[in-house]
C-alpha positions in Angstrom: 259.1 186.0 -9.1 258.2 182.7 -10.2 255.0 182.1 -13.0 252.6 180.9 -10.1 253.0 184.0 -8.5 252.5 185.9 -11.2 249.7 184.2 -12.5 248.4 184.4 -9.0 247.2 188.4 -9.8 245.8 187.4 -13.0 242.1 188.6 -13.5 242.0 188.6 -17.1 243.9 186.2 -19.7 244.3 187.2 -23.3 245.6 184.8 -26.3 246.8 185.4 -29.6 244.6 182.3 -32.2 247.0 181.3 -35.0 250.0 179.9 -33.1 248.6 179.3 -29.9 245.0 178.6 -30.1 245.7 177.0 -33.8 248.9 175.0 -34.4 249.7 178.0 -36.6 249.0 176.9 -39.8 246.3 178.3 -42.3 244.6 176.3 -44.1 242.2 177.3 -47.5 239.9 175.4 -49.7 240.1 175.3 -53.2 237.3 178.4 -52.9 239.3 180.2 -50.8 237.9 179.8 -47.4 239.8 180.1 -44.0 239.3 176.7 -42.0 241.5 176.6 -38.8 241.4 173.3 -35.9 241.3 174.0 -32.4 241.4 171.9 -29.8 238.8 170.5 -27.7 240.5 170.3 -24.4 241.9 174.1 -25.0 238.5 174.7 -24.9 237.2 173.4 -21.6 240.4 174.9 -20.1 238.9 178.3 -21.2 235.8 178.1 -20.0 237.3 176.5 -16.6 239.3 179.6 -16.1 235.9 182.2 -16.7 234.0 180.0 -14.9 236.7 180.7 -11.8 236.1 184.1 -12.6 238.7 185.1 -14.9 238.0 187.5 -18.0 238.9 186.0 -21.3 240.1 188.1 -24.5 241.2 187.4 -27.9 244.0 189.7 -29.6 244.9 188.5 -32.9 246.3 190.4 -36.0 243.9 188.3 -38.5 240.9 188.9 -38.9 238.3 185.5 -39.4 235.0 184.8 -39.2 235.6 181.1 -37.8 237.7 183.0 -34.3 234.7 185.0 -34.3 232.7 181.4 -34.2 235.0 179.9 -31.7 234.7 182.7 -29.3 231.2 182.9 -29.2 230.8 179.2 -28.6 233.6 179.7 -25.6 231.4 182.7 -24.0 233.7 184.8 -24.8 232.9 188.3 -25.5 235.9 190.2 -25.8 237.8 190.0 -29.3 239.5 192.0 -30.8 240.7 191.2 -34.8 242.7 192.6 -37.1 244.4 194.3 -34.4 248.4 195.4 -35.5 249.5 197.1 -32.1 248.7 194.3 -29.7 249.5 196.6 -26.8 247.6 199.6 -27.3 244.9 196.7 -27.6 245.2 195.5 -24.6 245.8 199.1 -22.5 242.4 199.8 -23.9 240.4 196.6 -23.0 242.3 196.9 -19.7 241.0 200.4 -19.3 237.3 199.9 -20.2 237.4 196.7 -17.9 239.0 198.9 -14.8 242.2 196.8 -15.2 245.8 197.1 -15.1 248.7 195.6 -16.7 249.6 193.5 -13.2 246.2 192.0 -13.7 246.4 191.0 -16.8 248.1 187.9 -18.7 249.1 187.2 -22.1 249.9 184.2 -24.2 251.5 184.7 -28.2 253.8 183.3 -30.1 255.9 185.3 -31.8 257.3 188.5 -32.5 253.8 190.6 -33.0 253.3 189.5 -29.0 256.4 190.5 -27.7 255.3 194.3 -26.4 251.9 193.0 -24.9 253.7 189.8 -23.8 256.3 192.3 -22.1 253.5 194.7 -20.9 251.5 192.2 -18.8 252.0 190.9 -15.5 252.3 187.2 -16.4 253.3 185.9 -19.8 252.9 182.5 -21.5 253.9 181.1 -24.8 253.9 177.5 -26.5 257.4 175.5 -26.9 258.2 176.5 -30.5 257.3 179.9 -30.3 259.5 182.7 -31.3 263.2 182.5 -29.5 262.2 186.5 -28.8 258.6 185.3 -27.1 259.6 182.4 -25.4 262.7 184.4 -23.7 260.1 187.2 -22.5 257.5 184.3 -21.4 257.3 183.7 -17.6 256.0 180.2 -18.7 256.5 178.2 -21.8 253.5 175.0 -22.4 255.4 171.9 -23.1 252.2 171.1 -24.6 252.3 172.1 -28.3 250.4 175.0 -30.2 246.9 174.0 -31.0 247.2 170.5 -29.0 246.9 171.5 -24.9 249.3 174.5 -24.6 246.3 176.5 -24.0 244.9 174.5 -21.3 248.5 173.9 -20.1 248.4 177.5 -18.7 244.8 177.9 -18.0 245.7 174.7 -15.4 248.8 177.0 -14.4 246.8 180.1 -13.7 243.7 178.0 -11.6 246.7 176.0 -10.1 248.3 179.4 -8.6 245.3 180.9 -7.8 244.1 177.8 -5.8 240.9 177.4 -7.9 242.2 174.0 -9.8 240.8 171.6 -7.6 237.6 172.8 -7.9 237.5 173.9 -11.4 237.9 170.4 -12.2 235.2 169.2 -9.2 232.6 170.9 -11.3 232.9 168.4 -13.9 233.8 165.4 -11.7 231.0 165.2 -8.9 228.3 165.0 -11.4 230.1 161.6 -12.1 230.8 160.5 -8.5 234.6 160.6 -9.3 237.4 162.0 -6.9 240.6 163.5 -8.3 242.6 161.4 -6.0 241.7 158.3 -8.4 
């Protein structure tokens, strides 16, 4: 089965931060505090997919007040930090939210995301991800980490599930632009 089809089913997406949503790197001021860059066009690739009615959820194994930040200017509600068994993670959320594996997506990065990656019933990663995550992805961004891998596969999933066009018309018509220009 090809990624489109298995993104097809998708009806809620979960991402791993540092890695994916973050080029990966950490960075700390000279007091110590966590900054991280995300990327504006991830973003809006996000918030196109929940507004097409797909449920958003962040697993990470860090815990950080600035995901917490991001999240709750993206809408969304459902992170979960400091989380070391991604899976188990993700068979709970799935349960509270009615759920099953088939319906749900994942995108990590390395070898933490591997069992939830495995678990789900579409998987993405970024290009330099882990050899073991990229081998059990069912799509890999060529877009990098932290730079459009997100929305990559947020445009994959809206893309398979026939909702593309009009994910992007919502922005577009405001404007009086087509996307045949």
């Amino acid at each position: 089965m090809s990624a489109l089809e298995k993104a097809a089913d998708i009806r809620l997406m979960g991402f791993d931060v540092d890695g994916v949503m973050t080029d990966g790197r950490l960075y700390f001021s000279p007091r110590g505090d966590e900054m991280k860059a995300f990327f504006t066009r991830d973003g809006l690739g996000l918030k196109m997919l929940e507004r097409s009615g797909i449920r958003l959820a962040i697993i990470t194994g860090r815990t950080s007040e600035i995901v917490a930040q991001r999240a709750a200017n993206l809408g969304i509600g459902l992170v979960l930090q400091g989380v070391d068994d991604k899976r188990a993670a993700m068979a709970a959320l799935l349960a509270r939210e009615g759920l099953e594996f088939a319906q749900a997506g994942y995108m990590g990065d390395d070898v933490v995301d591997v069992s939830v990656m495995s678990a789900c019933g579409f998987a993405a990663t970024v290009a330099d991800a882990h050899a073991l995550a990229r081998r059990q992805a069912d799509y890999v961004a060529q877009a990098p980490a932290g730079a459009g891998a997100v929305r990559e596969v947020c445009e994959l999933i809206l893309r398979a599930q026939g909702k593309l066009d009009s994910a992007l018309a919502h922005y577009l018509a405001s404007r009086g632009d087509s996307l045949r220009s």
